[in-house]
Structures are given as structure tokens and as C-alpha cells.
N, C-alpha and C positions, 0 to 999 in steps of 0.2 A: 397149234396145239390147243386143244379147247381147254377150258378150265377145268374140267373134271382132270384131264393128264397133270395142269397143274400144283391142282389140290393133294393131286395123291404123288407127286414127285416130292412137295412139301412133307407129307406127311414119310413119307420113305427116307430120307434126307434126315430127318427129324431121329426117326427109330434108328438106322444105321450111327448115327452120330452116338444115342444112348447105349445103344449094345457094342459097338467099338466101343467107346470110353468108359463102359460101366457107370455111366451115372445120368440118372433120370432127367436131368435137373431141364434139359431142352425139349421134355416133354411137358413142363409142368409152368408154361409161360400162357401169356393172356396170348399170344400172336400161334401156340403150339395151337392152342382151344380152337381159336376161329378158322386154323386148318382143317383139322377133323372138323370139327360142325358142316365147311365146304362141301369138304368130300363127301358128307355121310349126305349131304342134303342132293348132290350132284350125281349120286350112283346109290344102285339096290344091290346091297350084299348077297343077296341071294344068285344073283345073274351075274356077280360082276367081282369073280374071287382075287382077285388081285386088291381090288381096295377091299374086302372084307378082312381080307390076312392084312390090308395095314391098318386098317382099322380096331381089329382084334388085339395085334400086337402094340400099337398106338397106347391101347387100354391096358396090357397087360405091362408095361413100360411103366404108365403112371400110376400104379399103385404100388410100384416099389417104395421102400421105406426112405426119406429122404428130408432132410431138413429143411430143405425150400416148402414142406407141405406137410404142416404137422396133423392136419385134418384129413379124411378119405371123403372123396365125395364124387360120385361116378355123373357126368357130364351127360344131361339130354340121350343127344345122340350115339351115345356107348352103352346106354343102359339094356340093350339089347344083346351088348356081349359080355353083362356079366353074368356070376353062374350065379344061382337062386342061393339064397342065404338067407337066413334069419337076422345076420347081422350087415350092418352097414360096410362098403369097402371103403 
């Protein structure tokens, strides 16, 4: 398995855990981050829909409202999948 399979089993693992249990809280770890940074460094979303959808969702995961993250603040490598705002996520 190369590491890009890895990165994005991590990160899949990650998202299914939060959407079963309704709660963000396994997206929003230092070891969730340096998954996604992996993956996002290891594949081009544009070619390679399978990490962009966990990518995407990865993102859409951690901005749920959650007490472990009283701050929003969109990570490097995700800031390409949020939407244009005037204000901060």
C-alpha cells in the first residue's frame, strides 16, 4: 500500500468515525491535521476524486460546532475547499 492509500484510509476512518457518532471531536486532533496535510500533499484533488471527497468532507467535519475548538480556523491544505466568505470559518 503506498502511503498516499494510507493517508487517505486515515483520513476515511477519521470522517466515518465523526458522521457515525455525530461528533467532530476525531477530526479536530494534532494526529487528524498531519493526516490531511499527508494526503493533501500525497494526491491532486483534481485527478484523484476519492481523496478530494475526503478531503472536502475532512473539512466540512471540522467546522462543526464543538467544544474541543472554540476557534475556526481552516488548515493550509483545506483552504482550497472552503467556499469564498468575507468571514473567517
Amino acid at each position: 500500500m503506498s502511503s498516499r492509500d494510507a493517508a487517505l484510509a486515515a483520513v476515511r476512518d477519521r470522517i466515518t468515525r465523526a458522521a457515525t457518532d455525530q461528533d467532530p471531536s476525531g477530526v479536530l486532533t494534532k494526529k487528524a491535521l498531519t493526516d490531511v496535510e499527508e494526503l493533501a500533499a500525497l494526491t491532486d484533488p483534481v485527478g484523484d476524486l476519492d481523496a478530494a471527497y475526503a478531503l472536502g468532507i475532512f473539512h466540512w467535519f471540522s467546522t462543526w460546532p464543538s467544544p474541543m475548538a472554540p476557534t475556526r480556523s481552516t488548515s493550509p491544505p483545506l483552504r482550497g475547499f472552503s467556499p469564498p466568505s468575507s468571514e473567517p470559518i
